[in-house]
Each structure stands twice: as structure tokens, then as C-alpha cells.
LOTORBA-768172 format. One record per residue (C-alpha): x, y, z; residue in one letter. Coordinates in Angstrom, 1 decimal. Example, Ala and Ser with C-alpha at 12.3 -4.5 7.8 and 13.67 -1.06 7.14 Angstrom:
BEGIN
(node (12.3,-4.5,7.8),'A'),
(node (13.7,-1.1,7.1),'S'),
This chain:
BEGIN
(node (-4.3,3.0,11.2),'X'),
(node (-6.8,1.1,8.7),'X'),
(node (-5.1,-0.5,6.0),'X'),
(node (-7.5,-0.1,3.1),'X'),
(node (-6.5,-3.1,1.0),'X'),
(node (-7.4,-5.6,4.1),'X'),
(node (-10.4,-3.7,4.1),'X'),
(node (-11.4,-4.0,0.4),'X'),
(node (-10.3,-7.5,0.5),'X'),
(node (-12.9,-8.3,3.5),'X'),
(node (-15.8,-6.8,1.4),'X'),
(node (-14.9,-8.3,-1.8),'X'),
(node (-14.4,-11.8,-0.2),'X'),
(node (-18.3,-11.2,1.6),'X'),
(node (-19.4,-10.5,-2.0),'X'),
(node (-17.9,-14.0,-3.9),'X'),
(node (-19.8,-15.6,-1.1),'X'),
(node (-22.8,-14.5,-1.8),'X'),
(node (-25.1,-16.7,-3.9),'X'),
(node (-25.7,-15.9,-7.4),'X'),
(node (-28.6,-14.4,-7.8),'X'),
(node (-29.0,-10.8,-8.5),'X'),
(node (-25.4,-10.8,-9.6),'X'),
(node (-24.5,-9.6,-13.3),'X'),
(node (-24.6,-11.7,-16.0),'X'),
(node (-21.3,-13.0,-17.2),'X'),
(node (-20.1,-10.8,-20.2),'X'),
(node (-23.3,-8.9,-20.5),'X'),
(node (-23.6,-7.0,-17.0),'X'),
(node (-21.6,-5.0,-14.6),'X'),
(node (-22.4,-3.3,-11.1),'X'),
(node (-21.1,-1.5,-8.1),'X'),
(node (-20.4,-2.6,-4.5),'X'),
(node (-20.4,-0.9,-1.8),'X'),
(node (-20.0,-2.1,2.4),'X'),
(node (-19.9,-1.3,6.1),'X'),
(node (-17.4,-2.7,7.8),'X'),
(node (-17.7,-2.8,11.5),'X'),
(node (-13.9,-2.7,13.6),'X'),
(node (-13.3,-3.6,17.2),'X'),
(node (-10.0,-3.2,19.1),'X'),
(node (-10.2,-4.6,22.8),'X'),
(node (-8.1,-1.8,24.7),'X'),
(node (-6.0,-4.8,26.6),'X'),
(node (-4.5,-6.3,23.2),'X'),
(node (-4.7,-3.7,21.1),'X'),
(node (-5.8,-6.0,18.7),'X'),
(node (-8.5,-4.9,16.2),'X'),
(node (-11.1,-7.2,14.8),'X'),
(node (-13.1,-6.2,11.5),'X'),
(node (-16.5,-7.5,9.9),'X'),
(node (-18.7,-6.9,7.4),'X'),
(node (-22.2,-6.1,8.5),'X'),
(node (-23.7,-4.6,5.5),'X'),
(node (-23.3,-5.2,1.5),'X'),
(node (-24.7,-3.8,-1.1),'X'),
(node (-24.5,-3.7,-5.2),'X'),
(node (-26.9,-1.3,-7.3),'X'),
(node (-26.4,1.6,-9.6),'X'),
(node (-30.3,2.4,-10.3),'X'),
(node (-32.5,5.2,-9.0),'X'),
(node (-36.7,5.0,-9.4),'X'),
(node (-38.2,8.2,-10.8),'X'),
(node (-40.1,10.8,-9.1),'X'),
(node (-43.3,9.5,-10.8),'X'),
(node (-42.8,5.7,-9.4),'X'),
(node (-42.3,6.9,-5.8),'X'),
(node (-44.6,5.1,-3.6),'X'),
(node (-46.8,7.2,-0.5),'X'),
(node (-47.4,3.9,0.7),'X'),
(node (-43.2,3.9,2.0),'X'),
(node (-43.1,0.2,0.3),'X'),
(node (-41.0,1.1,-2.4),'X'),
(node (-37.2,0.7,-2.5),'X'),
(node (-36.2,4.7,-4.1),'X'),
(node (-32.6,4.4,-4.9),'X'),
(node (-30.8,1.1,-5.0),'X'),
(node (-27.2,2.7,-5.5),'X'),
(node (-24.6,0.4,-3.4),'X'),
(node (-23.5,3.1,-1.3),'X'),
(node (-27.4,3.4,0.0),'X'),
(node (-28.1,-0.1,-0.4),'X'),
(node (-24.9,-0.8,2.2),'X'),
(node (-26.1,1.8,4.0),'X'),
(node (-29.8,0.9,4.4),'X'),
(node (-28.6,-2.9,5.1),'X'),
(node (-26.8,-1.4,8.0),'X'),
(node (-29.9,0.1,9.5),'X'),
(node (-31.1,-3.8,9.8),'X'),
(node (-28.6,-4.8,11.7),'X'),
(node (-28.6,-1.9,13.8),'X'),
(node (-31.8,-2.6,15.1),'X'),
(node (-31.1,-6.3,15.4),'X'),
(node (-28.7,-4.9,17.8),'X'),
(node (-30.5,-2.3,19.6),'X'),
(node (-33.5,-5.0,20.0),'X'),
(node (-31.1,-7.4,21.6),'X'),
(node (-29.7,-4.6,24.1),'X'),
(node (-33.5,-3.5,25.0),'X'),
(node (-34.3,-7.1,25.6),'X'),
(node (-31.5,-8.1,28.1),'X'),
(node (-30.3,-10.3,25.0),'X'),
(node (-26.4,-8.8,25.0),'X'),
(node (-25.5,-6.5,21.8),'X'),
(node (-21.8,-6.9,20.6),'X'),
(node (-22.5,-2.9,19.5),'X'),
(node (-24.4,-1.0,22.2),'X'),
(node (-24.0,-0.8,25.9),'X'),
(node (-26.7,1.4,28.1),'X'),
(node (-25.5,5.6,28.1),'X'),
(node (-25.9,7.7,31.0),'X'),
(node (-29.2,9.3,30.4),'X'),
(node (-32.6,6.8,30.8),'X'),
(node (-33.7,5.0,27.5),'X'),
(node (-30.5,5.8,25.6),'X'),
(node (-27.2,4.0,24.3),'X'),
(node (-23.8,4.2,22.5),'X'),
(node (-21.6,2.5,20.7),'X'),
(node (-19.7,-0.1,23.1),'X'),
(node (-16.0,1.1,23.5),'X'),
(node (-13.5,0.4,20.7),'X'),
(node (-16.2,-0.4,18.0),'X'),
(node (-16.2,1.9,14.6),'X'),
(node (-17.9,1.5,11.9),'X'),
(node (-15.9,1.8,8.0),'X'),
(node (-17.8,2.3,5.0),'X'),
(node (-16.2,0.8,1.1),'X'),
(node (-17.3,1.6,-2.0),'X'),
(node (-15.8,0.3,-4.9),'X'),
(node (-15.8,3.5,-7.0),'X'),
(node (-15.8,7.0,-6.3),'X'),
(node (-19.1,8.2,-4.8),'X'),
(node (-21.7,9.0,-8.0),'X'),
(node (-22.0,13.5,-7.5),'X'),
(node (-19.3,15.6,-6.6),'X'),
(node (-16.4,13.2,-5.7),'X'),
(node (-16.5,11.7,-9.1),'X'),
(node (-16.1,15.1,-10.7),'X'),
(node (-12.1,14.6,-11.2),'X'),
(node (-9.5,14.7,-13.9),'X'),
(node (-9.4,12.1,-16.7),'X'),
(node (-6.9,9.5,-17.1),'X'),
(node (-8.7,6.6,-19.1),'X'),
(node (-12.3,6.5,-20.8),'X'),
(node (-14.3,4.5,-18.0),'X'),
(node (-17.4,6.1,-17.6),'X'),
(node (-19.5,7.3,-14.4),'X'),
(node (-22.5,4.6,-13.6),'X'),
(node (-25.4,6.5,-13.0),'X'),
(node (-28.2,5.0,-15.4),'X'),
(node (-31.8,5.7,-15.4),'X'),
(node (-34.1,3.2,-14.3),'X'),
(node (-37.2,2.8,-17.3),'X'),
(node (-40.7,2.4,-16.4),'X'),
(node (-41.9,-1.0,-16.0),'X'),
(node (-43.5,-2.7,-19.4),'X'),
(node (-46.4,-4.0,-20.3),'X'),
(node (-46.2,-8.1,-19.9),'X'),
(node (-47.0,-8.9,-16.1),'X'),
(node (-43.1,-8.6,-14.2),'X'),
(node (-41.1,-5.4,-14.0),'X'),
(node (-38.3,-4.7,-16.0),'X'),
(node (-35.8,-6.2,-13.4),'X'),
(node (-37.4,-9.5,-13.0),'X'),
(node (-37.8,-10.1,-16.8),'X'),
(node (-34.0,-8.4,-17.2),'X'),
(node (-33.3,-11.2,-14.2),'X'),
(node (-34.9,-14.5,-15.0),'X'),
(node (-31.9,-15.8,-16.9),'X'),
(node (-29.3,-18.2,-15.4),'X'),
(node (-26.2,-15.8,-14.6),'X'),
(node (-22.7,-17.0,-14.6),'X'),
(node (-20.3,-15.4,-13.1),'X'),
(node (-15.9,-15.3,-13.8),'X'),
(node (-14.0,-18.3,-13.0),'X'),
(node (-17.2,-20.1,-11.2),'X'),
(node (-16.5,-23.1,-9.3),'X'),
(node (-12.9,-21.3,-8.8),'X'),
(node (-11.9,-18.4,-6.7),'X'),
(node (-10.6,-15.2,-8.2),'X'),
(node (-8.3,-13.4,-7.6),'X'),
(node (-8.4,-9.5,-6.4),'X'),
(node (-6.8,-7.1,-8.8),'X'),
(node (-4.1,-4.6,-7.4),'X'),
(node (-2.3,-1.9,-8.9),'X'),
(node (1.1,-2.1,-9.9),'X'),
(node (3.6,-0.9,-8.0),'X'),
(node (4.7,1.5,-11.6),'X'),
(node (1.4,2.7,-10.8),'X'),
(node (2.1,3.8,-7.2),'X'),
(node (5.4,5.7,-8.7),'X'),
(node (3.5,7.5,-11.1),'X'),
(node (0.7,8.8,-8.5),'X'),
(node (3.5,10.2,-6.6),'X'),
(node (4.4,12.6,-9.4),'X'),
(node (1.0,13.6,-10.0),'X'),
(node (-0.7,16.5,-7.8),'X'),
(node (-4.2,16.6,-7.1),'X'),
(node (-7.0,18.9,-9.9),'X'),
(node (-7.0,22.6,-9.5),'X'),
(node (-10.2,23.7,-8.3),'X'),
(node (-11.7,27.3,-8.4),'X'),
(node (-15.0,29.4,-8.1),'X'),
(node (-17.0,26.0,-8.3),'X'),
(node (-16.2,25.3,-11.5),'X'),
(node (-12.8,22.6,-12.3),'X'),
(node (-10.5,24.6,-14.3),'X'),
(node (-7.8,23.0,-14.8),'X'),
(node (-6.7,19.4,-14.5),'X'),
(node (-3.2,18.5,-13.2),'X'),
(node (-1.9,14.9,-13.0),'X'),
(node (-4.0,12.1,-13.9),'X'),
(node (-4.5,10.7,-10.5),'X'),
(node (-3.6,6.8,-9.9),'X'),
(node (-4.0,5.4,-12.9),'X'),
(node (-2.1,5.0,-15.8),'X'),
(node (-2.8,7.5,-18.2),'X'),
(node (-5.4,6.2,-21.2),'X'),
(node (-6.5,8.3,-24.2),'X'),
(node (-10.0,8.9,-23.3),'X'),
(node (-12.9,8.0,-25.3),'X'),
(node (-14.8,11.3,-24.9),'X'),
(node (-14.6,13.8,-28.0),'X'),
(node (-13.6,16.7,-25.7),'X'),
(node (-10.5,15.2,-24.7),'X'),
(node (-9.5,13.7,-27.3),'X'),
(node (-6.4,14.3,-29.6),'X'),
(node (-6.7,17.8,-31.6),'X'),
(node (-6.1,17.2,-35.8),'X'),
(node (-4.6,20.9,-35.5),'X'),
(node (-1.5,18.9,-33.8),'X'),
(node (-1.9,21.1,-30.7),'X'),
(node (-2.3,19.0,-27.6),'X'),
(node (-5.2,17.4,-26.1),'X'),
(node (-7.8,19.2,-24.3),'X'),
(node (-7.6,18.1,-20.4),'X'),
(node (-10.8,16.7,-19.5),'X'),
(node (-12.6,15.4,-16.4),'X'),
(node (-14.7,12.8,-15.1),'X'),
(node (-18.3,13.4,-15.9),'X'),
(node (-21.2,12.0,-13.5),'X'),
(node (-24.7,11.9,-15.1),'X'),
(node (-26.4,13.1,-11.6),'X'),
(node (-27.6,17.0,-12.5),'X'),
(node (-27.1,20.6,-10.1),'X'),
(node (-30.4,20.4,-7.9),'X'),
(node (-32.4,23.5,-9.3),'X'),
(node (-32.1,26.5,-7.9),'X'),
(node (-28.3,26.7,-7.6),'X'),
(node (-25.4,26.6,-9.9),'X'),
(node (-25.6,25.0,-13.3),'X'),
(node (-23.2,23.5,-14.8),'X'),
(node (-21.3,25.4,-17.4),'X'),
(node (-20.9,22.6,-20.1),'X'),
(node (-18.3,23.9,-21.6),'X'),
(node (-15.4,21.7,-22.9),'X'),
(node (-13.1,19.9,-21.2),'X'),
(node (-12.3,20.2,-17.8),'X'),
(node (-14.8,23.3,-17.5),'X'),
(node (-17.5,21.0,-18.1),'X'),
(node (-18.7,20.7,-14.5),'X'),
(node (-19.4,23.0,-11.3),'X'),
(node (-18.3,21.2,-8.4),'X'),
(node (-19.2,21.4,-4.4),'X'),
(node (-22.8,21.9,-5.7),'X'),
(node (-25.9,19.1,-4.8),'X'),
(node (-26.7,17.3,-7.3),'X'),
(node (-29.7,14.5,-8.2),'X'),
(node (-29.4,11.4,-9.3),'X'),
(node (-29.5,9.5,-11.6),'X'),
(node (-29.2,12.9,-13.5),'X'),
(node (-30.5,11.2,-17.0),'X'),
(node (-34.1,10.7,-18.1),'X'),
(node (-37.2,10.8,-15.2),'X'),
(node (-36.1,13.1,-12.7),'X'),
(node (-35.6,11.7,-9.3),'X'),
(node (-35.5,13.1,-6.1),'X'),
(node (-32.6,11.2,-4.9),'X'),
(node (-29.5,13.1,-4.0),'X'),
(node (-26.1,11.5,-5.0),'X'),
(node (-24.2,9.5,-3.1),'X'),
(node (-21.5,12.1,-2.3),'X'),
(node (-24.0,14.3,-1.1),'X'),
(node (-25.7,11.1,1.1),'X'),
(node (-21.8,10.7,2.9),'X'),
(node (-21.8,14.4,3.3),'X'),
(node (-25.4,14.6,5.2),'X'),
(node (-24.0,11.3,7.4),'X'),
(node (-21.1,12.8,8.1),'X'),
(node (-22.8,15.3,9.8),'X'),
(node (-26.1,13.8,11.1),'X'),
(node (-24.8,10.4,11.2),'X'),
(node (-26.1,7.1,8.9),'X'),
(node (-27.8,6.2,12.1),'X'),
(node (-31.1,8.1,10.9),'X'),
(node (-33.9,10.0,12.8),'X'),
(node (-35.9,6.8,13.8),'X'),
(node (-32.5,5.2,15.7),'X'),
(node (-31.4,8.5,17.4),'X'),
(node (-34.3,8.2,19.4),'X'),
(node (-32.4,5.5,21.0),'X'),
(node (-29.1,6.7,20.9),'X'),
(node (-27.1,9.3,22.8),'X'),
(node (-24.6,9.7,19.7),'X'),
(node (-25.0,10.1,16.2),'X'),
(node (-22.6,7.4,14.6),'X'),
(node (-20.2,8.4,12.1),'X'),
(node (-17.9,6.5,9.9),'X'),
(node (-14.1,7.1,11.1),'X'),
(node (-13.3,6.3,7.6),'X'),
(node (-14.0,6.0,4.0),'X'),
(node (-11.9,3.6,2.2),'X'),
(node (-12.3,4.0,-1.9),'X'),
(node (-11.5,0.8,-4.0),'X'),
(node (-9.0,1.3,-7.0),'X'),
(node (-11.0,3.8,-9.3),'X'),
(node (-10.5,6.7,-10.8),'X'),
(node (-9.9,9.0,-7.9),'X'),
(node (-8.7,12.3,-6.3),'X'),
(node (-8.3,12.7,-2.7),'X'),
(node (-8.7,16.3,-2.9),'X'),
(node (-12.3,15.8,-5.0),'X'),
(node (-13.2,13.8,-2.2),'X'),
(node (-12.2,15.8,0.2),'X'),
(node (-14.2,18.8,-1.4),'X'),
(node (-17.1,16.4,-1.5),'X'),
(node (-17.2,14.9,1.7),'X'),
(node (-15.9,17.1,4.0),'X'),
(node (-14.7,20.4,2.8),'X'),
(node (-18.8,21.6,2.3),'X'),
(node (-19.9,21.0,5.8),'X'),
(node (-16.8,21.7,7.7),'X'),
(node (-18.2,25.6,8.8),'X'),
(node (-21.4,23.8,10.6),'X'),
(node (-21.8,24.9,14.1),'X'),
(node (-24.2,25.6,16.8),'X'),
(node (-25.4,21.5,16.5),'X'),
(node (-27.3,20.1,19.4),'X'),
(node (-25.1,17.8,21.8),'X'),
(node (-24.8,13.7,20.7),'X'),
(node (-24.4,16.0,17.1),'X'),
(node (-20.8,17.4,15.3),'X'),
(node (-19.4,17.8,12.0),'X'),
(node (-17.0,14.2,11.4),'X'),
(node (-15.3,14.3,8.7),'X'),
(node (-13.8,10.6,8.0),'X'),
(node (-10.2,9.6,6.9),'X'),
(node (-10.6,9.2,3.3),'X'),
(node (-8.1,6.0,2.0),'X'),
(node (-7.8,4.3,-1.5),'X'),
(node (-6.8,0.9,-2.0),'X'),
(node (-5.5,-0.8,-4.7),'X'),
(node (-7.8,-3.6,-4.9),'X'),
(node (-10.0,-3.4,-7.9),'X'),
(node (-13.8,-5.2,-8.2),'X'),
(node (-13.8,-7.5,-10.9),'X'),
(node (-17.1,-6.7,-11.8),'X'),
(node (-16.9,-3.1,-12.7),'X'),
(node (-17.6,-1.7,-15.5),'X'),
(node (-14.3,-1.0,-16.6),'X'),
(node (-12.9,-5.0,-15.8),'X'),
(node (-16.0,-6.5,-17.4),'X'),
(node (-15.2,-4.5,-20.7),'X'),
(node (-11.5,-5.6,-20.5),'X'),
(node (-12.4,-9.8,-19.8),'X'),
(node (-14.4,-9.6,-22.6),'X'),
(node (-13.0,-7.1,-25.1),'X'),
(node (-13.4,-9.7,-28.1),'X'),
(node (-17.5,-10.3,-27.1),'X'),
(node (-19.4,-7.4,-29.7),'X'),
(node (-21.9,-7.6,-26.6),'X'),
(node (-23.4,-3.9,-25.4),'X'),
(node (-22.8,-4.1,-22.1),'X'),
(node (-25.7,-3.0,-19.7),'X'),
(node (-25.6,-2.2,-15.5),'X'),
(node (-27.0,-4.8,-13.8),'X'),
(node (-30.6,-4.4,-13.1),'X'),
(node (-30.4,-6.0,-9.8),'X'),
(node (-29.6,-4.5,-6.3),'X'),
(node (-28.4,-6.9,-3.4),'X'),
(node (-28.1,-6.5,-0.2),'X'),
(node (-26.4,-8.5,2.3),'X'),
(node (-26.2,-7.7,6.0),'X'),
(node (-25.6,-9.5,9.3),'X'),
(node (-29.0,-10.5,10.6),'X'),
(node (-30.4,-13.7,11.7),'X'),
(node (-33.8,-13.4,9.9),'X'),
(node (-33.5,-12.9,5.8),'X'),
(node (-30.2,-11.5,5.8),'X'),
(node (-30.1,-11.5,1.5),'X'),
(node (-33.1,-9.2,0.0),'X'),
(node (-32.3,-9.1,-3.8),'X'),
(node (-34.6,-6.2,-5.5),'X'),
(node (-35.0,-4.6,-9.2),'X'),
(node (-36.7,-1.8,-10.0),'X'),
(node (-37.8,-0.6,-6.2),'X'),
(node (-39.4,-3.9,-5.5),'X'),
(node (-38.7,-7.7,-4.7),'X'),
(node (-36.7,-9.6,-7.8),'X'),
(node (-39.1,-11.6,-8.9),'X'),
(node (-41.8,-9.3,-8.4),'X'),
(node (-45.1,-10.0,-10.8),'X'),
(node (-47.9,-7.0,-11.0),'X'),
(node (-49.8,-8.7,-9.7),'X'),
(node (-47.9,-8.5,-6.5),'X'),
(node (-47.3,-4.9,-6.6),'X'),
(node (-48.9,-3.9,-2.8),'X'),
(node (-48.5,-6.5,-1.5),'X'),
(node (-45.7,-7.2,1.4),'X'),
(node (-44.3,-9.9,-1.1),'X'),
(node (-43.7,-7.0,-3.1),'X'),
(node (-41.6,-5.3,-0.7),'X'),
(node (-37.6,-4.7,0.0),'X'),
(node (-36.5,-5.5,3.3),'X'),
(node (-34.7,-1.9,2.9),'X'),
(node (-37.8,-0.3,2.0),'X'),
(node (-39.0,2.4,4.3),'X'),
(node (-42.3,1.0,5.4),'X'),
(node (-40.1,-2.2,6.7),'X'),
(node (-37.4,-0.6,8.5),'X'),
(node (-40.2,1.3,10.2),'X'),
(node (-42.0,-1.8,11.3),'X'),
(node (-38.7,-3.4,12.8),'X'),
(node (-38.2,-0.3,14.5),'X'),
(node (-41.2,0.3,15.9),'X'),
(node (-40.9,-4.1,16.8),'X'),
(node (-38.2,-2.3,19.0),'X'),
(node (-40.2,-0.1,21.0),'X'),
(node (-42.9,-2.8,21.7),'X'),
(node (-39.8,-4.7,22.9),'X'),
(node (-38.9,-2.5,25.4),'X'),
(node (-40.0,-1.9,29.0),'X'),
(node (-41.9,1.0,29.2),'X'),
(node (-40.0,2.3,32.1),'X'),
(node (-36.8,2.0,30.1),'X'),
(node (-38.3,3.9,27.0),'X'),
(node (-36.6,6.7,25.9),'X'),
(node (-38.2,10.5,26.9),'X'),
(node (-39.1,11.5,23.7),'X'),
(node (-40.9,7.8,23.3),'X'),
(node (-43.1,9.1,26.8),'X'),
(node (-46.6,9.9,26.9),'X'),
(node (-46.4,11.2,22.9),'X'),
(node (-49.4,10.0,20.3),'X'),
(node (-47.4,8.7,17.7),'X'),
(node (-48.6,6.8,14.8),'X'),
(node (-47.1,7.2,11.4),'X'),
(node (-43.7,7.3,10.1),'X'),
(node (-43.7,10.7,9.8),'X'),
(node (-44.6,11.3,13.7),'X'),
(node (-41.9,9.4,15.0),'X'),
(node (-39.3,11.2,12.7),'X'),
(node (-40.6,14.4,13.8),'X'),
(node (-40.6,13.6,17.3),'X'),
(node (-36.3,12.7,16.8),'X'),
(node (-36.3,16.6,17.8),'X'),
(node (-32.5,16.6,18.6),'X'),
(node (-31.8,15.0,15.0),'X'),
(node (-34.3,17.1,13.1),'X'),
(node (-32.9,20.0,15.3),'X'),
(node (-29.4,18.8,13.7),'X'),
(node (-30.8,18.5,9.9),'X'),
(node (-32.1,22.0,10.3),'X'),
(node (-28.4,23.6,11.0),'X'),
(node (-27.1,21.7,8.2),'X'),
(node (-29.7,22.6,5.7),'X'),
(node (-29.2,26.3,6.2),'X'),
(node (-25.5,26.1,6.4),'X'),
(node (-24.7,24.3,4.2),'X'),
(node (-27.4,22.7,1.8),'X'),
(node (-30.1,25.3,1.7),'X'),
(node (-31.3,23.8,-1.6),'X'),
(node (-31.5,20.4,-0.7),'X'),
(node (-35.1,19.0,-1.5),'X'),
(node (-37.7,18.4,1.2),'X'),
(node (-39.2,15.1,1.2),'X'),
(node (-43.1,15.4,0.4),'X'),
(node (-45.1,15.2,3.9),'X'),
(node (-47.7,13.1,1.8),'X'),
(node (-44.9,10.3,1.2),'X'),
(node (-44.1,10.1,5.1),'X'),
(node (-47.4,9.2,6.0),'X'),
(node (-47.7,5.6,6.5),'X'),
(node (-47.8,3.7,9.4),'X'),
């Protein structure tokens, strides 16, 4: 059994290592976190060893307008993805190292010519610090923290983008110089949760809320929920994320209080200002948990998907049955998937170890600053490579990053697409023809969007899930996929 807190308290202890930059500015700027965690129990022992591969922090999104056909622009720098993408790097470090005789602590060689899988007893964990952005955050009230899903503005005028102007400042962080010390929840806390039962849902749309979850009850700070001058109670509210109903499908009914929201519907992120076309991060865990968060480019490779066994939440506002209903519950009826393919619905887990530099923790350190407090324009990623394992971006590119560098590969995230593409395709260069996989034979492949397409088992996968389940999620524009 995972215990969630020695999981939180892995990922939080990666993140104080990490050097300052990119990190939010001391009384002026919070951010998310979010990790993979990579477990191995050696079947002798039983003992299980755990590591963190992949960090990420971001809560930002790049419009539809700023999208790049060039694949050298970073799309959305939420944690969850940014985690996410980081573990794709280390991946391939991995799967280059198994190609090239080199010994990979993750894959061992699979029955069939050219593929792999994961070596026995090794998993793979994902942490976020707060609830998923979309669906899972959809849950009742119990204090007035808000859900972090800002726009990201257009770069100005004045030769930098908005995130390295935003970034050029010396940023100090809590307690620096000393370390500090992970916030867990009272054990009152832990009583009260017990009494409370989990939100009613019904017809898509949250009617009622019951309980207030594991948190202390707060009064909240929106109007809606807020208490009545007629002296009848307060209206029960919800949780609201910013990310919007993908169009097409159920809207959302915006009526007070807890009927504010549909739920179990795909939303876009971040749901405010330029439209995006990144879906949320409870719809991203959804898709993985089905196709895996290997991707199509690494399937190629692999006889599996990879799932996570489990999905360990950091103390939040939370609701294991939102969760559930986000994560699992909407693609639980997909069948007829091709084989190394299956629905995997992770253990969902909470723990009570809070990230100090949430919004909600920031606010209370320094509740007598009258400073507006902003999300960090920053995204960092962190993962377990040998070459540049810290890439620090803002606004889809580099930090840093002057106009006149836009195009340029000094320009470009380490996460972007048109990088992970070249250090996969470093892979296949790396490895003996004989020992390629079948769908790697004899096949004229040259852009990005080739050797997707050519992941026919994978794509074979996405198709079952999109008509099953997400028939109205958004097609990625051919034109964007053309790169090489």
C-alpha cells in the first residue's frame, strides 16, 4: 500500500532542492506542483524503493492564437503536464540506454522483436498538489481558496515576453537559508472528514453539496455562498474552475450555488480570456489512464501502455468521489481496445501534506502585506536526466527568452514538442536496424505527424476512447503536426 504522505513529502523535498530560479517571488507569487514518482519493490525483500523522476510547477496555458506549427512552443505549462512531459525525457533516456546495450533501471526487452516493458516491480505514481484544474476540482465548498487557472496575456511590446520581464527580479523564497517544514493536517481535521459524506451528484449537474470534505469549514468569500441578510442559511456552494464545457456539449447552467457547474463534461483550459485548445488536467489523467502517459511516439517501442497505479492528491480542497467521477468513472465502459491497451483506473489517495507555496499558504504567511498576489509566471521542470535536467520556461518559451530569439532553438523548452521529437527520433538512430521495431520497418517517415500516425495500435486505442467516451474532444490541427 502507498502511503501518500511519504509520497508528498518525496516531491516536496525534490522541489526545496531545486534552485531558485523560476520559483515565486516571496510574498508576491504562488504556483502549483505537480510529480512522477517512480516505485520499485525487488520481489525477494519486498522492499519498495521510490524516486522522483519528473517535477513540474506552472498554472498557465498559451492561447490558441500563440500556438506554434513550427512544434517549438511549450502549449500548456500546468504542473500536472509539465511533470508529465518531464517524464517523457527520462523515458527516453531510458529506452535509449536499453536500445544501446547501456542497462535501463526501467525497461527490460518483451517477447515480440523491437519492443519493451516496464522491468518487474517498477510503477510509476503521479502528485499533484491540488486537485486536478476541470472536473475533479468541481466539489463542495469549505473555505474561499480559489481554482488556479489564469490566462496567459500576449506578449508586450519592449523586446522579452511577459515571463522573462515578470522573471528578471531576484526571488526569495520562505525561511531561505533554513529548511521548512511540511504542513499536515490536524488530526481534528481527520475527525471531522469522517463525519462528512462525499457531494451528491446527479444528471451532470452538482446539486447538492453534503459535508465539506477535509477541511475545516471557512465562510467562503464568494457572494453565492455567502450568509443570507433574510437570516435563512447560507446557500451551499461549490468549487468553481475557470476551464469552460468544450463546445458542442453541455454548458454549464450558472446558476447559484452548488448548481453552478455541469460535471463529467470536457472542459478547456484555462477557461478565461484567449481560448485555448488545451484540455484540463482532469481530462489529461483521464485520456492517460486509458491510453497511457507514455504517448504515441514511445508506444512504438513498448509492448504496454504505462499507467499510473496511483494518484496521490496533496492536502486541498478535495472529494474522492469528484475524483473518482473525473478520473475514472467517464472511461470505465471502454472496451474492444487493442492488446498492450485497457482502461486503468488508479488508486486515488490524499495526503495531508500541504505545499507551502500555494495559493492559499502564501495568502495566510503574508496576510498583513496589501500586496495583490499573482500566479507565478514561471513553469519548471525538473526530471531525472543526465543532460539539462532543469528547463525553466514562461510564456511557451525559454525564461529569459528575448524576441529576438523567438525561432530560434534557444528559444525552445526542452518539453516542447519539436524537442521531445528529436530525442526520440535520437532513439531510433540509436538502434540496430535489425532490432527496430515492425512498425519502424521499411515505412517513409519524416515529420512528427508520420511517426504518430504510424503508432497504429495507440491511435487504434485513441479512436475507441474518443467515440466512447470523449466524442467532443478537439482534434489537434494536422497543419500543427507537421514538423520534422
Amino acid at each position: 500500500m502507498v502511503d501518500p504522505d511519504e509520497v508528498a513529502r518525496l516531491c516536496l523535498s525534490r522541489y526545496q532542492q531545486l534552485p531558485r530560479r523560476g520559483k515565486p517571488e516571496d510574498g508576491r507569487e504562488w504556483t502549483l506542483l505537480a510529480a512522477v514518482v517512480r516505485s520499485c519493490r525487488d520481489a525477494s525483500s519486498g522492499s519498495v524503493q521510490m524516486e522522483v523522476v519528473s517535477l513540474g510547477t506552472g498554472t498557465k496555458c498559451i492561447g490558441q492564437a500563440d500556438m506554434s506549427p513550427n512544434g517549438d512552443v511549450l502549449n500548456d505549462s500546468h504542473a500536472e503536464v509539465i511533470a508529465r512531459r518531464g517524464c517523457i525525457r527520462y523515458l527516453i533516456q531510458e529506452l535509449r540506454r536499453a536500445v544501446t546495450g547501456q542497462g535501463s533501471s526501467v525497461f527490460c526487452p518483451a517477447d515480440q522483436r523491437g519492443q519493451w516493458k516496464l522491468r518487474p516491480g517498477v510503477s510509476f505514481i503521479f502528485f499533484t498538489c491540488h486537485t486536478p484544474c476541470g472536473d475533479a476540482s468541481i466539489i463542495p465548498m469549505s473555505d474561499g481558496q480559489c481554482q488556479p487557472c489564469p490566462p496567459v496575456t500576449p506578449a508586450e511590446d519592449g523586446g522579452q515576453t511577459d515571463g522573462a520581464r515578470e522573471l528578471k527580479r531576484k526571488a526569495e523564497e520562505p525561511g531561505e537559508g533554513q529548511p521548512w517544514k511540511l504542513l499536515r493536517v490536524e488530526e481534528e481535521d481527520k475527525g471531522d472528514a469522517k463525519q462528512c459524506g462525499p457531494p451528491t451528484l446527479k444528471n451532470h449537474v452538482m446539486k447538492a453539496a453534503v459535508g465539506t470534505g477535509p477541511h475545516t469549514a471557512a465562510q467562503p468569500e464568494n457572494p453565492s455562498s455567502s450568509s443570507r441578510t433574510d437570516g435563512a442559511p447560507p446557500v451551499p456552494d461549490i468549487h468553481r474552475t475557470g476551464a469552460k464545457c468544450v463546445p458542442g456539449g453541455p454548458a454549464d447552467p450558472l446558476a447559484p450555488g452548488v448548481g453552478f457547474h455541469s460535471t463529467g463534461v470536457l472542459r478547456v483550459k484555462p477557461g478565461r480570456g484567449e481560448p485555448t485548445l488545451s484540455l484540463s488536467c482532469s481530462d489529461k489523467l483521464a485520456r492517460w489512464g486509458v491510453l497511457g502517459f507514455q504517448g504515441a511516439l514511445l508506444s512504438l517501442y513498448l509492448e504496454e501502455a504505462l499507467y499510473f497505479s496511483t494518484v496521490v492528491v496533496g492536502k486541498c480542497p478535495y472529494s474522492e468521489e469528484a475524483m473518482h467521477r473525473a478520473l475514472v468513472e467517464r472511461c470505465s465502459h471502454v472496451c474492444s481496445l487493442p492488446a498492450g491497451f485497457s482502461v486503468h483506473p488508479p488508486t486515488l489517495l490524499q495526503s495531508s501534506l500541504e505545499f507551502p507555496f500555494n495559493q492559499t499558504q502564501v495568502k495566510l504567511r503574508h496576510q498583513a502585506t496589501p500586496r495583490r498576489l499573482s500566479p507565478c509566471g514561471a513553469a519548471i521542470s525538473w526530471c531525472n536526466v543526465k543532460e539539462q535536467p532543469l528547463d525553466v520556461t514562461a510564456n511557451g518559451y525559454k525564461h529569459g527568452c528575448t524576441k529576438k530569439r523567438l525561432g530560434t532553438p534557444k528559444s525552445r523548452s526542452l518539453l516542447c514538442k519539436l524537442e521531445l521529437f528529436h530525442s526520440f527520433l535520437s532513439v531510433v538512430s540509436s538502434t540496430d536496424p535489425s532490432a527496430l521495431p515492425d512498425t519502424l520497418r521499411g515505412s517513409e517517415l519524416h515529420t512528427y505527424w508520420d511517426y504518430k500516425q504510424t503508432a497504429q495500435s495507440y491511435q487504434q486505442a485513441w479512436r475507441q476512447l474518443h467515440s466512447q467516451a470523449f466524442p467532443l474532444w478537439p482534434r489537434s490541427d494536422r497543419k500543427l503536426l507537421l514538423f520534422h
